[in-house]
C-alpha angles and dihedrals in degrees: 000000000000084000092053089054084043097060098036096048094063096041093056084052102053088050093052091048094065118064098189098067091047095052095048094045092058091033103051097058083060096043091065095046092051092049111026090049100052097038090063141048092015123136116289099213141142087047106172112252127194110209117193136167123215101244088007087181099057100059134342106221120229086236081052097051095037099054092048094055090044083057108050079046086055119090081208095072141057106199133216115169120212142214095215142353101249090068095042092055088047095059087040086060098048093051092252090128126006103235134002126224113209109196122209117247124234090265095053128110122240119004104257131138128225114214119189115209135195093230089197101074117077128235094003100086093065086036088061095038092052095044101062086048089061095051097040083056091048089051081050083236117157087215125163111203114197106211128210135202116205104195087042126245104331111184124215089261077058098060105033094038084071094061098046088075085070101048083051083058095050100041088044089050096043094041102039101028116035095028094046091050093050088046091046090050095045086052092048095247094127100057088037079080104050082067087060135083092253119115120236101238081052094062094044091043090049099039085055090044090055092044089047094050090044093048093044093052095049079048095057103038086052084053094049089048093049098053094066098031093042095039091228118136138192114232114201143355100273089055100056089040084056095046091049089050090053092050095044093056090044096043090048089045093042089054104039089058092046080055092051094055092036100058088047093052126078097199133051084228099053081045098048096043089051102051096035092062086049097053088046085056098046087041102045095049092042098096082240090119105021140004117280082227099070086046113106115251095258088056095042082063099061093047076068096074096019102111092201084067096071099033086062098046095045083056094045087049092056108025098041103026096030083230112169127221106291094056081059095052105104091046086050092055102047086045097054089049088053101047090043090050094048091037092068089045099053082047096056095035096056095046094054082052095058097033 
């Protein structure tokens, strides 16, 4: 018995002696609730709508004029009115408005409405689609409206299997490259090579190189299990070299910023807390599980400079919409800032670790 207290006694003060794991231990728990139940399950509104009239410029319809007017009124719309259907669809296509309602002119047949719908993004197509019922219900209007998506029919395993490639990338690198370098220094692996002839930016160059293959493999084994699991398909060259464009940049920035905090930290579970919040944050914001626009504004702010934003919507954008490079270009861009910004400090951060 006296053994056991023993024991126990010295356990509990370890525990008490050391703030951060109590902090994090009552805080985490938090964390989780604050950002897991807000990122998910919140209102989808102001979702960008093109309205357009065939032969806008005969004669504008009252159901035309009245909708318009219902929907401007609506928080589930955000309106842009166009001259013509051709340049509503093309902004439809390049991700500019969500969906796109095309009224019947007087001359029409019928009164039904075409409504044009980005298929890609979960939950707003039958947003949209219910909210012009509504207000076609409202107007007292027995309307049909023939909706089209334009990326086909894309389940929810759709949707989210995309983003599971960039979790693969944050849990290899977190698993196999923060945790690795903290092992390897707490075995002494780390200054064994100081007494050796390689150079130390060798040794950083080369630690980030092995975390970057590792992660870009997991990357790519999660991406051939999802294709047949997920039913998504690539469907040409361009777009798997794109896609491994858009993993390798991911894969290099993710690790180069676990190195950062691994080379700062003395334990693997100060190490593993703090990166695990932080891949519950990027993750989380990233529109992997749930669209950024049912996201509370305070949340919305962080996707900004969450680089796993932009990695997930430049997959969605060639895996899902078969888009080609220039429709990336904006995510390559803020990934390569961000790789090249964490980089340097991976760099900086493991050499004052081995001087």
């Amino acid at each position: 018995m006296s053994g056991t207290l023993a024991v126990f006694e010295r356990d509990f003060k370890k525990f008490i002696k050391t703030p951060f794991m109590i902090v994090m231990t009552l805080m985490f728990p938090i964390f989780y609730l604050i950002i897991f139940g807000n990122a998910m399950g919140g209102n989808i509104d102001h979702i960008p709508i093109g309205v357009t009239q065939e032969d806008l410029f005969d004669n504008s319809t009252p159901l035309y004029e009245s909708a318009i007017e219902k929907m401007k009124q609506s928080i589930v719309f955000d309106v842009t009115v166009y001259s013509n259907e051709q340049n509503a669809k093309q902004d439809l296509s390049e991700g500019k408005i969500k969906a796109v309602a095309v009224f019947p002119s007087e001359y029409s047949q019928g009164n039904e409405v075409q409504l044009y719908v980005d298929s890609s993004e979960y939950l707003i197509p039958a947003i949209v689609d219910s909210g012009l019922s509504s207000i076609f219900n409202s107007l007292k209007v027995q309307s049909k409206t023939r909706t089209t998506k334009i990326y086909g029919d894309i389940d929810y395993i759709q949707f989210f299997g995309v983003g599971v490639m960039v979790m693969a990338i944050f849990m290899s690198s977190m698993m196999g490259g923060g945790m690795s370098l903290i092992r390897d220094r707490e075995m002494g692996i780390i200054e064994g090579y100081l007494v050796t002839p390689v150079k130390r930016s060798s040794i950083i160059i080369g630690t980030i190189a092995s975390g970057t293959v590792k992660a870009l493999v997991a990357a790519l084994l999660i991406l051939m299990l999802t294709i047949p699991v997920a039913g998504i398909a690539i469907k040409s060259i361009e777009g798997f070299l794109l896609v491994l464009l858009v993993l390798s940049l991911t894969s290099i920035g993710i690790i180069s910023f676990v190195v950062a905090f691994a080379s700062r930290l003395a334990s693997q579970w100060a190490f593993s807390s703090i990166v695990s919040f932080l891949n519950l944050l990027l993750f989380m914001t990233s529109g992997a599980f749930y669209p950024i626009q049912g996201m509370p504004t305070w949340l919305q702010y962080i996707t900004w400079i969450n680089p796993e934003a932009y990695a997930v919507h430049a997959l969605r954008s060639v895996i899902l919409r078969n888009q080609g490079f220039n429709f990336i270009m904006f995510d390559l861009i803020a990934l390569s800032i961000f790789t090249a910004i964490v980089v340097a400090i991976g760099i900086s951060s493991f050499r004052r670790t081995l001087e």
